[in-house]
C-alpha positions in Angstrom: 10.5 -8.2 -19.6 9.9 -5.7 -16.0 6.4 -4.6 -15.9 6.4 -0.4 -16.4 6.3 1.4 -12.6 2.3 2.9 -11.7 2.5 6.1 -12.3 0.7 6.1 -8.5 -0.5 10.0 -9.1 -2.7 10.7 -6.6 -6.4 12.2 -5.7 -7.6 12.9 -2.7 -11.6 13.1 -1.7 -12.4 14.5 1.8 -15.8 15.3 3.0 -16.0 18.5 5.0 -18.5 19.0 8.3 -20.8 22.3 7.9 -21.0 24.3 11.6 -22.7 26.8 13.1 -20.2 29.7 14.2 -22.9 30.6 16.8 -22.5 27.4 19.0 -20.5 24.7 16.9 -23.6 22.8 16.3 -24.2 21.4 12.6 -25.8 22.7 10.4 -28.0 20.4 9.5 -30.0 22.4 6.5 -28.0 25.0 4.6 -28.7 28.1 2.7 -30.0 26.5 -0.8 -27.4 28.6 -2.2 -24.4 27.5 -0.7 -23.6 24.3 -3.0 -24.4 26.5 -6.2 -21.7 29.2 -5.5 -19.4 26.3 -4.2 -20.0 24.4 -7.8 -19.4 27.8 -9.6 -16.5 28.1 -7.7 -14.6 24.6 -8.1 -16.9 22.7 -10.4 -16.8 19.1 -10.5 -14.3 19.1 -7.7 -16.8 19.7 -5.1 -20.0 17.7 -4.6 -23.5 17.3 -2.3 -22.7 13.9 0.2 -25.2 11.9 2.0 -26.2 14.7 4.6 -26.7 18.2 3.8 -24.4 18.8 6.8 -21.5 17.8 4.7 -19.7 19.0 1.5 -17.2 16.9 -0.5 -14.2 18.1 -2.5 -12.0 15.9 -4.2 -8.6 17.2 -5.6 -7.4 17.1 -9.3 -5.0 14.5 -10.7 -1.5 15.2 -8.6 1.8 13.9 -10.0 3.1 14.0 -6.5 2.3 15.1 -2.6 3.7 18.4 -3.2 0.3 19.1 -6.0 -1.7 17.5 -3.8 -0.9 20.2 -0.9 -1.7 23.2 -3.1 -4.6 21.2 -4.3 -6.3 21.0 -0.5 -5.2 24.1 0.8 -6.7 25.7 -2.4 -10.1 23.6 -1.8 -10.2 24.1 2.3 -9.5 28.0 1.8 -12.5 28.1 -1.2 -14.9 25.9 0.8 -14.3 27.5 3.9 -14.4 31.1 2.5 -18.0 30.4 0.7 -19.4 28.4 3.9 -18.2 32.1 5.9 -20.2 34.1 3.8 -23.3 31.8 4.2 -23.1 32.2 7.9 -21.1 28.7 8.7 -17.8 27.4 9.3 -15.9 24.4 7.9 -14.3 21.3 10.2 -12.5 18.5 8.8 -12.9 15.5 11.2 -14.6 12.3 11.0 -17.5 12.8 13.6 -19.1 15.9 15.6 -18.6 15.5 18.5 -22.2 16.6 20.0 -24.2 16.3 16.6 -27.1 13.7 17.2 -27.6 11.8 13.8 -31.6 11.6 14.2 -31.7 15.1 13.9 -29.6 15.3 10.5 -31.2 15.9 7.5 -30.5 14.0 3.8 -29.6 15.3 0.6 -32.6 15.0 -2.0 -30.4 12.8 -5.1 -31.4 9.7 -6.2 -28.5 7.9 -5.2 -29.0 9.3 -1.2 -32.7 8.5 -1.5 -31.8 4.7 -2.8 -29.5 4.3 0.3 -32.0 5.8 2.8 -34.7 3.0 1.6 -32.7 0.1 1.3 -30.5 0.2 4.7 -33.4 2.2 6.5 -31.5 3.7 9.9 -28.3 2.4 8.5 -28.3 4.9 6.4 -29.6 7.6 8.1 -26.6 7.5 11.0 -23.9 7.8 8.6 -23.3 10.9 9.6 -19.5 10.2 9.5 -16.9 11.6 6.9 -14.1 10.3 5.5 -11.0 10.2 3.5 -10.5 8.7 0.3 -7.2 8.6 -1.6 -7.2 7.2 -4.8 -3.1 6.2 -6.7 -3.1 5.8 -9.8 -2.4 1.9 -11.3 -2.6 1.8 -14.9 -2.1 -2.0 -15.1 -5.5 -4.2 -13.8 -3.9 -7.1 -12.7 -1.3 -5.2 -10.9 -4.0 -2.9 -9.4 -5.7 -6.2 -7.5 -2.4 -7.9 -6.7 -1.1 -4.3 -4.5 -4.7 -4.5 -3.0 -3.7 -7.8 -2.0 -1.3 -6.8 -0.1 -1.2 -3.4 1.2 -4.0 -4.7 3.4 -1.3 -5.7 5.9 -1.0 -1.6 6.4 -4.3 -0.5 6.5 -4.4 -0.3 10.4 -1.2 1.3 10.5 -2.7 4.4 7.8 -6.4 3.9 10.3 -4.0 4.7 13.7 -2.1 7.7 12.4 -5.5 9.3 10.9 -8.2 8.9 13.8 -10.0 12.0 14.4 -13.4 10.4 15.6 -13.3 10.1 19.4 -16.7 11.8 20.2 -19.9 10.7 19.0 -23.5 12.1 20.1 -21.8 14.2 22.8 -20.2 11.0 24.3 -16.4 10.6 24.6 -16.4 6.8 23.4 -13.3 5.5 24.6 -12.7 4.6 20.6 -9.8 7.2 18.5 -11.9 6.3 15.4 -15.2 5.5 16.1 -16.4 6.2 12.4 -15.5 2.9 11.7 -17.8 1.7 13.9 -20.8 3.5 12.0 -19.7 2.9 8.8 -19.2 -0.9 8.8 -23.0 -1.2 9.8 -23.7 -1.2 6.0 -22.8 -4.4 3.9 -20.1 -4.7 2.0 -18.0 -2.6 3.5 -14.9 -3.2 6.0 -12.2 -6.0 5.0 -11.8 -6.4 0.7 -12.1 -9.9 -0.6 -8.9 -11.5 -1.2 -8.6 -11.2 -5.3 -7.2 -13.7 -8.0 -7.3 -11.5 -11.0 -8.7 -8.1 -12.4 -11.0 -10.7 -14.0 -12.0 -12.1 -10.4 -12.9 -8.6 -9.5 -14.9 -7.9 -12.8 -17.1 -12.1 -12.4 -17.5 -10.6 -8.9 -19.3 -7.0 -9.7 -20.8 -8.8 -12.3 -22.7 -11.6 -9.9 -24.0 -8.9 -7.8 -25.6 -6.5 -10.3 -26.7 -9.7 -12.4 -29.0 -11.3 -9.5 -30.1 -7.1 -8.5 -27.7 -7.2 -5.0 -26.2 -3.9 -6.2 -26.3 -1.3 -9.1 -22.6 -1.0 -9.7 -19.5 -1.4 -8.1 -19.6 2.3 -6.5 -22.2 0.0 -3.7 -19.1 -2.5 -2.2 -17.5 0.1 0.5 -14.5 -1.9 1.3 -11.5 -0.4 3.2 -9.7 -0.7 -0.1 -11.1 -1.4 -3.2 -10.7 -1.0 -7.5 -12.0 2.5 -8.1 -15.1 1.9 -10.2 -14.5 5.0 -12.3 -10.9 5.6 -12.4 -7.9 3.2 -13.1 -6.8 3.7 -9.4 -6.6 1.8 -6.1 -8.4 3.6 -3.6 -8.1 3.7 0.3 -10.8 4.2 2.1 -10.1 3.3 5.6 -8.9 6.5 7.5 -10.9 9.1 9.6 -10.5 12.7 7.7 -7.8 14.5 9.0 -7.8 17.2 10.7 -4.6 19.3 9.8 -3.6 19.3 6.2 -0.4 17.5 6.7 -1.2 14.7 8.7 -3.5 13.9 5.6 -0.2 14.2 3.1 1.7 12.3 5.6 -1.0 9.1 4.9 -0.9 10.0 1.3 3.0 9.7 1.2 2.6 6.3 3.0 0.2 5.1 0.9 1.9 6.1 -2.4 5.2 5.0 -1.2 3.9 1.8 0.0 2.5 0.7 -3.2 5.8 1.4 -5.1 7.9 -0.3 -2.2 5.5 -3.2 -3.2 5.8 -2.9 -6.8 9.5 -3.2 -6.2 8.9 -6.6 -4.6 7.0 -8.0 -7.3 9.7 -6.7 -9.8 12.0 -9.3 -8.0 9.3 -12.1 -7.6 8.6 -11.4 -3.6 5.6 -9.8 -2.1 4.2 -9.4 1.5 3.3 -12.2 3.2 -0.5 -12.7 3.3 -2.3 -13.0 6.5 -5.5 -14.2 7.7 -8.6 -12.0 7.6 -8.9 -12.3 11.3 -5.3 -11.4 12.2 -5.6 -7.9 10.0 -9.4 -7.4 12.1 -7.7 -7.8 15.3 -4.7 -5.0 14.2 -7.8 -2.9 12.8 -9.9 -3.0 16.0 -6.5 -1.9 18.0 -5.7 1.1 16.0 -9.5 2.0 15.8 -9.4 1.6 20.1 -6.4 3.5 20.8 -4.7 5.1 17.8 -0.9 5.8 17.9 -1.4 4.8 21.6 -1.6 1.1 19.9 0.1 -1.6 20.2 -0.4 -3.6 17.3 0.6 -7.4 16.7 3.6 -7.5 14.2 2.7 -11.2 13.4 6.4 -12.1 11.4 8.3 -11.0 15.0 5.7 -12.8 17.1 4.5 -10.1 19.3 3.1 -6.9 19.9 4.9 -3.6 19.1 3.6 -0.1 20.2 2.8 2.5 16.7 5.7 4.2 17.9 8.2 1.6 16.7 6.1 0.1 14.3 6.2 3.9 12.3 10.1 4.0 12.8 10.5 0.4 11.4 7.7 1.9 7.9 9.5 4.9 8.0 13.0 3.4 7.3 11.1 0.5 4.9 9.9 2.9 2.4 12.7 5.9 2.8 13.9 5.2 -0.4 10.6 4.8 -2.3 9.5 7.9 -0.9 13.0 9.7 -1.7 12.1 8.6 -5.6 8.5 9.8 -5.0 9.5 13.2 -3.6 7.5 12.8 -0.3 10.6 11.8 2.1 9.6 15.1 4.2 5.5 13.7 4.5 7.0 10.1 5.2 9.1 10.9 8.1 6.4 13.2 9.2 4.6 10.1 10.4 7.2 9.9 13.6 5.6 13.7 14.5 2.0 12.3 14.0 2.9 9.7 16.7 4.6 12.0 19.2 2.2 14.5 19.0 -1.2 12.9 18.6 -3.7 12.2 15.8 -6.8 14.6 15.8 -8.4 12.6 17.9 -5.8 12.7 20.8 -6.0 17.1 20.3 -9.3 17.0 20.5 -9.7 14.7 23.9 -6.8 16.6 25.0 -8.8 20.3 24.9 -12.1 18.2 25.8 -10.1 17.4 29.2 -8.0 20.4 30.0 -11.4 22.5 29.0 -13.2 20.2 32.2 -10.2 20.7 34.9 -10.5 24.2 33.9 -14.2 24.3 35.0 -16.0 23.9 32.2 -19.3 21.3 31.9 -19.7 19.0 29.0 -21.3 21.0 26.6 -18.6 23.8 27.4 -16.0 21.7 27.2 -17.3 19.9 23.4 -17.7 23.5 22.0 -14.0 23.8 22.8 -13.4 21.0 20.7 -15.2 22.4 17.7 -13.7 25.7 18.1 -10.1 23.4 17.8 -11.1 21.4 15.3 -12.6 24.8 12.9 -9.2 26.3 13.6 -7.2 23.5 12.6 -9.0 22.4 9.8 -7.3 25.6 8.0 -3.9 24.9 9.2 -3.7 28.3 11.1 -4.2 30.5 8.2 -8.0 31.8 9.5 -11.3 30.4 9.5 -14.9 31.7 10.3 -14.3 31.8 14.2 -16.6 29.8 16.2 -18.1 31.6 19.5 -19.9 29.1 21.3 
């Protein structure tokens, strides 16, 4: 008998960078009243994260990419509207690009304090945000076997999604160098390879039992079983900037898991690969972006993101023609031609410099950018500096 389709509906988490109009700087203590209004406002959907510099929001349960639009432009607008009237202004991306993490302060929950004591300065330079997009897999089994293999894509989603080029003032030479931070902590970066639901479940299980973790919520893979909702979430792209290059991933993602569903259905499935092939692809797409060339290891060689999103583009066109998100899917092709938010924001970094500007000049450009784009164009707090 065929196995019921995942629904795959969708929720997306992003955690949102608190600025200074003034000068672009963070803002690294806010108003005590600025989370209050913002939890009167939305509720659960909005939550305190590891810094007090950042705000999290995560969107309701969307059927499709189309409710998940309205759902983030209807959580930008709020956020950004209260963060306004508390004297601050709201930018999506994945790192500041002057903020200097020893001068950041932490939230006081338990859960923040836990992680500051156990991993120490670990902790306390995780001043990084990301995006999370969870799809909803109502079968277990099925839920670890896509996780299997949607791995192959993860540096694909991690190239078209880089928006962390800067860090401490520095232009790095990385498009995502959030990755970098984040994978100081254990447990995070590439997921175990999975037998079973009940592999996953032994697994948690031997870590809590022997006091390695508290719960599941503690392994930070790149994709892992959501430990509180029957979904597969994907956790290995920067924030994006602009709206749409985040429903673009989303639309990959989804479409992606149902391509793969339609696979198994027919007793195939994507070749596995070694950890270290899918490491080498990761650290590419973390270097350079869509300016990648990444190893298609089935041809033999490298291929540049530019063909590689042509060749996923016309792979998944009719799962994302079922889905409803053929428009976000192709959209993928713009992301390449005109540049992730990382490429914008080296790109106004550079043209600010030849047009005379010194460095710190030329990185309060880039906020200024990034506080305007985060809203799509449809107005933000401005930012002076």
């Amino acid at each position: 008998m065929a196995q019921a389709a995942p629904s795959l509906s969708l929720g997306i988490e992003e955690e949102y960078l608190l600025v200074d109009p003034a000068d672009g700087e963070l803002v690294s203590s806010p108003d005590a009243g600025f989370i209050p209004v913002c939890e009167a406002a939305l509720g659960e959907q909005v939550t305190r994260e590891l810094l007090q510099a950042q705000v999290e929001v995560g969107t309701a349960v969307c059927d499709d990419v189309a409710a998940a639009r309205a759902e983030l432009h209807r959580l930008r607008r709020t956020i950004a509207d209260i963060a306004g009237t508390h004297g601050m202004a709201l930018v999506a991306a994945s790192t500041h690009p002057t903020a200097a993490w020893t001068e950041q302060e932490s939230t006081k929950r338990a859960r923040y304090r836990a992680l500051t004591e156990d991993f120490q300065a670990l902790a306390r330079r995780q001043a990084v945000s990301g995006m999370h997009i969870h799809a909803q897999i109502e079968d277990e089994d099925l839920r670890i076997d896509l996780m299997n293999q949607v791995g192959y894509f993860l540096p694909h989603l991690l190239a078209l999604s880089t928006s962390s080029s800067f860090w401490s003032g520095q232009d790095t030479g990385l498009k995502a160098f959030r990755r970098t931070v984040a994978q100081d902590l254990p447990r995070s970066g590439t997921a175990e390879r999975l037998a079973s639901w009940r592999d996953w479940q032994q697994l948690v299980e031997t870590m809590t039992g022997v006091g390695l973790i508290e719960d599941a919520t503690h392994i930070w893979w790149d994709i892992r079983p959501s430990a509180k909702h029957p979904t597969l979430e994907l956790r290995i792209t920067d924030i994006c900037t602009r709206v749409e290059d985040a429903l673009t991933i989303a639309a990959i993602f989804q479409s992606l898991l149902h391509h793969l569903w339609r696979l198994r259905e027919r007793n195939q499935g994507w070749r596995h690969y070694r950890r270290i092939l899918i490491e080498e692809n990761k650290w590419r797409a973390q270097r350079w972006g869509v300016e990648a060339d990444l190893a298609d290891f089935a041809a033999g060689r490298l291929k540049p993101m530019g063909e590689l999103v042509g060749e996923l583009v016309e792979l998944l066109r009719e799962d994302a023609a079922e889905l409803g998100c053929l428009a976000e899917l192709e959209r993928a092709r713009t992301i390449v031609a005109e540049g992730t938010s990382a490429d914008r924001q080296l790109a106004v970094y550079r043209a600010a410099l030849e047009q005379g500007a010194d460095e710190p000049e030329a990185l309060r450009a880039v906020v200024r950018w990034l506080a305007e784009a985060t809203l799509d164009g449809f107005g933000s707090p401005p930012v002076s500096g």
